[in-house]
C-alpha positions as CSV (number, residue, x, y, z in Angstrom):
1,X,93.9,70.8,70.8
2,X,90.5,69.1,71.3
3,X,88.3,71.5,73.8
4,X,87.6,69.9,77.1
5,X,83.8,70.8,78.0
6,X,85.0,71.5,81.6
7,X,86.8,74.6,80.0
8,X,84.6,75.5,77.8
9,X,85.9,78.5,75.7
10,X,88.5,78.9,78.4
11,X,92.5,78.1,77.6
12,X,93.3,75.1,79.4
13,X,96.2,75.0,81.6
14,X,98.9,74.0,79.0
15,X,97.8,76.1,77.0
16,X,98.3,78.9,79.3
17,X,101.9,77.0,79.9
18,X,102.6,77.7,76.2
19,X,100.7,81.5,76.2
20,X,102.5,82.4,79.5
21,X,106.0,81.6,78.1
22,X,105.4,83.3,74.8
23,X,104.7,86.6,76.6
24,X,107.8,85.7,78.3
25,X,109.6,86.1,75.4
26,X,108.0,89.3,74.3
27,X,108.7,91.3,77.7
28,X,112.1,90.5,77.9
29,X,113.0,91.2,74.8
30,X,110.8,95.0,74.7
31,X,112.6,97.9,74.5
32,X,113.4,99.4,77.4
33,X,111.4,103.1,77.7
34,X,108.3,101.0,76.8
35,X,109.3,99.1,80.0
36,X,109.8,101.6,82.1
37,X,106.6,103.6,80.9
38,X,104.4,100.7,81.5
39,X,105.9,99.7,84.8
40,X,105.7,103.0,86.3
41,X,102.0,102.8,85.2
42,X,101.9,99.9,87.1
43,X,103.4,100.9,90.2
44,X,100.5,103.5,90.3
45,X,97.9,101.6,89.5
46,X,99.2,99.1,92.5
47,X,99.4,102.4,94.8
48,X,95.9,103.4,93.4
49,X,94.3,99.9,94.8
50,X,96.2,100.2,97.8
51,X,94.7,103.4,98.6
52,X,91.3,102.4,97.7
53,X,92.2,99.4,100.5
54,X,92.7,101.4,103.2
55,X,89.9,103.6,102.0
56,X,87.4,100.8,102.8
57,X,89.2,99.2,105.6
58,X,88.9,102.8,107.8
59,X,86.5,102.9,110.8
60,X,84.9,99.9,109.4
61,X,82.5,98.1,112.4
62,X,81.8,95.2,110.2
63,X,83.9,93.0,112.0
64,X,87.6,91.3,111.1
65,X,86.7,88.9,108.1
66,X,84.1,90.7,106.2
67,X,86.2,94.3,106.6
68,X,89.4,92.3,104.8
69,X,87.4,90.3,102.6
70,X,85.8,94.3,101.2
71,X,89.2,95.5,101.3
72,X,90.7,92.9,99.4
73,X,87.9,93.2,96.3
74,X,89.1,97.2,96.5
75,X,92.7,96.3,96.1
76,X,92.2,93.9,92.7
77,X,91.6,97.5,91.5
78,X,95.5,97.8,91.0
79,X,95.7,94.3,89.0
80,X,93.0,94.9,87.0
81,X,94.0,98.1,85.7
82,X,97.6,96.1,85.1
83,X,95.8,93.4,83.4
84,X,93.5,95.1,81.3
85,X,94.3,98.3,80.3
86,X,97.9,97.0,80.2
87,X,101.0,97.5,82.3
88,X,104.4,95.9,83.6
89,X,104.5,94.7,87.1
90,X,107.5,93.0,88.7
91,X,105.5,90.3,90.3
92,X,103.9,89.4,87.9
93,X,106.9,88.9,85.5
94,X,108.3,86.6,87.7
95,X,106.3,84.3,85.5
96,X,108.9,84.8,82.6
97,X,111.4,82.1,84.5
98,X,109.2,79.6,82.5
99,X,110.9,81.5,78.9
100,X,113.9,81.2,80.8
101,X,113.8,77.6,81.8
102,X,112.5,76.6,78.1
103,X,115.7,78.0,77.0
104,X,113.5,80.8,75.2
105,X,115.5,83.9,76.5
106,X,118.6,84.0,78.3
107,X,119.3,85.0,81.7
108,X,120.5,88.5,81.5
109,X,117.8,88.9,79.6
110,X,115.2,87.9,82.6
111,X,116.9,90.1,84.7
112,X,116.7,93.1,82.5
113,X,113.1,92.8,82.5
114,X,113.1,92.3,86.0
115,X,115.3,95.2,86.8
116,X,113.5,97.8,84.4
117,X,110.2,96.8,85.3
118,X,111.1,96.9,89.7
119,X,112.8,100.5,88.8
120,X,109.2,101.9,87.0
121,X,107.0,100.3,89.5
122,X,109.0,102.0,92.8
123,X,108.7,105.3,90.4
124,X,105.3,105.3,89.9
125,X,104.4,104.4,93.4
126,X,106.9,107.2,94.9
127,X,105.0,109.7,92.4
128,X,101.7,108.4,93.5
129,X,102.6,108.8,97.2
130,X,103.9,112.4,96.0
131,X,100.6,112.8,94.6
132,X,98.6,112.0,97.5
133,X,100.3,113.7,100.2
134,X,99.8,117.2,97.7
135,X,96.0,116.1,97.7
136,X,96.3,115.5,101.5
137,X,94.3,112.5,101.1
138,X,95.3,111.2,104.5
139,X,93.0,113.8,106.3
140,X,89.9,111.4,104.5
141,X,87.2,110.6,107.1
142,X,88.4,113.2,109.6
143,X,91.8,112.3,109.5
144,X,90.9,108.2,109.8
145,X,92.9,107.3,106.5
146,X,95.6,108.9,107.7
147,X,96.0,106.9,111.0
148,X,94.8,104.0,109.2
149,X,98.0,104.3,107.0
150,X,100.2,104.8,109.7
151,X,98.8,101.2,111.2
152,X,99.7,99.2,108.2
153,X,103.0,100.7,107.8
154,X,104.2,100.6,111.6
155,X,102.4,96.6,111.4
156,X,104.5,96.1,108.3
157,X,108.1,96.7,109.9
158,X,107.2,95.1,112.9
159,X,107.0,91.9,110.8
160,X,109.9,89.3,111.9
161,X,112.4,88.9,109.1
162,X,111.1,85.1,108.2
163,X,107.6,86.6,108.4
164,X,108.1,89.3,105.8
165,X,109.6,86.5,103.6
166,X,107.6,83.7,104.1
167,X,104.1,86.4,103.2
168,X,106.2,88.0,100.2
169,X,106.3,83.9,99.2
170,X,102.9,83.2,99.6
171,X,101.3,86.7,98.6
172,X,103.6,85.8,94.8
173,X,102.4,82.8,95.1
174,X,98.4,83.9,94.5
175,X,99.3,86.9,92.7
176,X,101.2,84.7,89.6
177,X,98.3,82.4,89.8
178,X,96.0,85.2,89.4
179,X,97.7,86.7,86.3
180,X,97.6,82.6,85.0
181,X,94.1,82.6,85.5
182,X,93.6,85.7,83.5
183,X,95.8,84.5,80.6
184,X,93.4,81.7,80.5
185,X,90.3,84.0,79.8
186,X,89.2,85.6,76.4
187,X,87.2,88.7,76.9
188,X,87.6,91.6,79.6
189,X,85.0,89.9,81.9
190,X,87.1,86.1,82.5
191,X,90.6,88.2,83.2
192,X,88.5,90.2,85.7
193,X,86.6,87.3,87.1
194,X,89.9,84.9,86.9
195,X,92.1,87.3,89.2
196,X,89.1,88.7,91.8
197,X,89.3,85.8,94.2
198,X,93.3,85.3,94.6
199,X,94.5,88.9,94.7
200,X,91.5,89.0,97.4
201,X,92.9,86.4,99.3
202,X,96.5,87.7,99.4
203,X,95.1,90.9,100.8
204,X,92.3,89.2,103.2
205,X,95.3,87.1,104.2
206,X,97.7,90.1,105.2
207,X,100.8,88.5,102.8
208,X,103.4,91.2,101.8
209,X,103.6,92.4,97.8
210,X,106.8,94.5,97.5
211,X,105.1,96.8,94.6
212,X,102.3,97.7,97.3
213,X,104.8,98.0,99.9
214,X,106.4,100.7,97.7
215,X,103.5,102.8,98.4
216,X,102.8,101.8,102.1
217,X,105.9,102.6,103.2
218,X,106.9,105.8,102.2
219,X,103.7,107.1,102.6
220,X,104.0,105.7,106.8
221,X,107.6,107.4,106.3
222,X,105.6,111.1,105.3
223,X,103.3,110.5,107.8
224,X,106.0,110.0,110.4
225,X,104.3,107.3,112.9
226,X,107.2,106.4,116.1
227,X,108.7,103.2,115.6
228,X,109.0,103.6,111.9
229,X,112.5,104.3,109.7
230,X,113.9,104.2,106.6
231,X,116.2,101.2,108.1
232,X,113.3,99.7,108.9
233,X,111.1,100.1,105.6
234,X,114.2,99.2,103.6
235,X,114.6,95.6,105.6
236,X,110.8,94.8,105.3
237,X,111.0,95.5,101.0
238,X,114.1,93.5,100.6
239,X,113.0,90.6,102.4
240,X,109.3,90.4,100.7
241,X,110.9,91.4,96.9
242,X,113.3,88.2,97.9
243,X,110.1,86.1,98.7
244,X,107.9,87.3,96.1
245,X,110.2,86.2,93.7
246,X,111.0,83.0,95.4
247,X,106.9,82.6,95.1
248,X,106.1,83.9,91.9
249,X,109.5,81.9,90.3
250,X,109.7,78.4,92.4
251,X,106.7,77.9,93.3
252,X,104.5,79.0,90.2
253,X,106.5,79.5,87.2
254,X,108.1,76.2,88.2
255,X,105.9,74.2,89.0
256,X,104.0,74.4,86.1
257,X,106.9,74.4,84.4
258,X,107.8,71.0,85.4
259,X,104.1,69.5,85.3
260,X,103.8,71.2,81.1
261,X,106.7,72.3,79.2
262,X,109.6,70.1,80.8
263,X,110.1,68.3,77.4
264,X,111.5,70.7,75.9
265,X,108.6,72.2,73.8
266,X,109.0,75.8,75.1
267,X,106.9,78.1,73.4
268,X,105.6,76.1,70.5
269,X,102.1,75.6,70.4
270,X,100.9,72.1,71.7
């Protein structure tokens, strides 16, 4: 394919069509204690960013915008350690529909992947939550991190059920287009640079990621805050797992999808 100088050295977007189903094929079809491995990996290095987010975000004066915008750059912490040093994270792979709809792998094979990958991720943000109440990191800043905590979990499952969806749609939604713009980089630097600005934005924005929630919740549930159950916690994860994938699958892997590889070309090269 001629290079477009708008690019430059960058993969153009049907060529990340093309890449993006091609890895589609290869997750689904790994074995499945390398999945597991590499999404429990993931699950911590999601907890790891969302810790480092409510690190930043405690007794911070700097006003509303500029404390989530700081806290959102500390959270890409957890996709750039999935990215780059490599790990399997179920929002992400919600970009292997487009294998699916090529006809490239079959369903059950999809939601192998899917299942695998959710089960390691909830692992290794339960051991990470483990983790941190043994290094009582919620007494931080003079016990500020751990009422910090507290708030985002007790805001969390006081979210209305279309709420929690609708943000589990629209956090997918930038989280899948971050992991496309990093597919369309070469070195370390363009992934890093390609997925800064929308997993920012998802966090700035206050949208639900059911990975993160994983750590969030139990972690509020440890710390014991009124108001908050395992009921509760349960409700809030189902409902944004059902709307990140309804973002990640519909409204991502879909639509591009239908605007590159909807003749039938699957994973060919174009």
């Amino acid at each position: 394919m001629d290079r477009d100088p708008l690019f430059g050295d960058a993969y153009q977007p049907r060529e990340i069509a093309h890449r993006v189903t091609r890895m589609g094929v290869a997750k689904a079809r790994a074995d499945a204690l390398t999945l597991l491995v590499l999404a429990t990996l993931a699950g911590a290095f999601i907890s790891l960013g969302a810790l480092f987010f409510a690190v930043v975000v405690t007794g911070s004066e700097l006003g509303f915008g500029i404390t989530r915008l700081l806290g959102g750059l500390s959270f890409c912490l957890g996709l750039a350690l999935v990215v780059v040093a490599g790990a399997e994270l179920f929002t992400g792979n919600n970009l292997l529909a487009m294998a699916w709809a090529s006809g490239e792998i079959r369903g059950r094979e999809l939601l192998r992947n899917w299942g695998l990958v959710y089960l390691g991720n909830v692992l290794g943000c339960l051991g990470t939550v483990v983790l941190a109440v043994w290094a009582d990191i919620a007494a931080l800043g003079g016990g500020g991190l751990g009422e910090t905590l507290r708030e985002i979990a007790l805001a969390k499952v006081a979210l209305g059920p279309m709420a929690a969806f609708a943000r589990g749609i629209l956090c997918n939604v930038l989280v899948c287009l971050a992991v496309w713009l990093a597919m369309g980089g070469h070195s370390v630097t363009d992934k890093l640079l390609g997925l800064l600005l929308p997993i920012s934005a998802f966090v700035a924005l206050g949208f639900e990621h059911s990975v993160a929630n994983w750590f969030f919740l139990p972690m509020g549930l440890w710390l014991a805050p009124p108001g908050l159950g395992m009921a509760a916690a349960l409700l809030n994860l189902s409902l944004v797992t059902a709307g990140n994938i309804v973002g990640g699958t519909l409204l991502v892997a879909g639509v591009y999808w239908l605007a590159y590889l909807r003749d039938g070309q699957g994973g060919a090269d174009p």
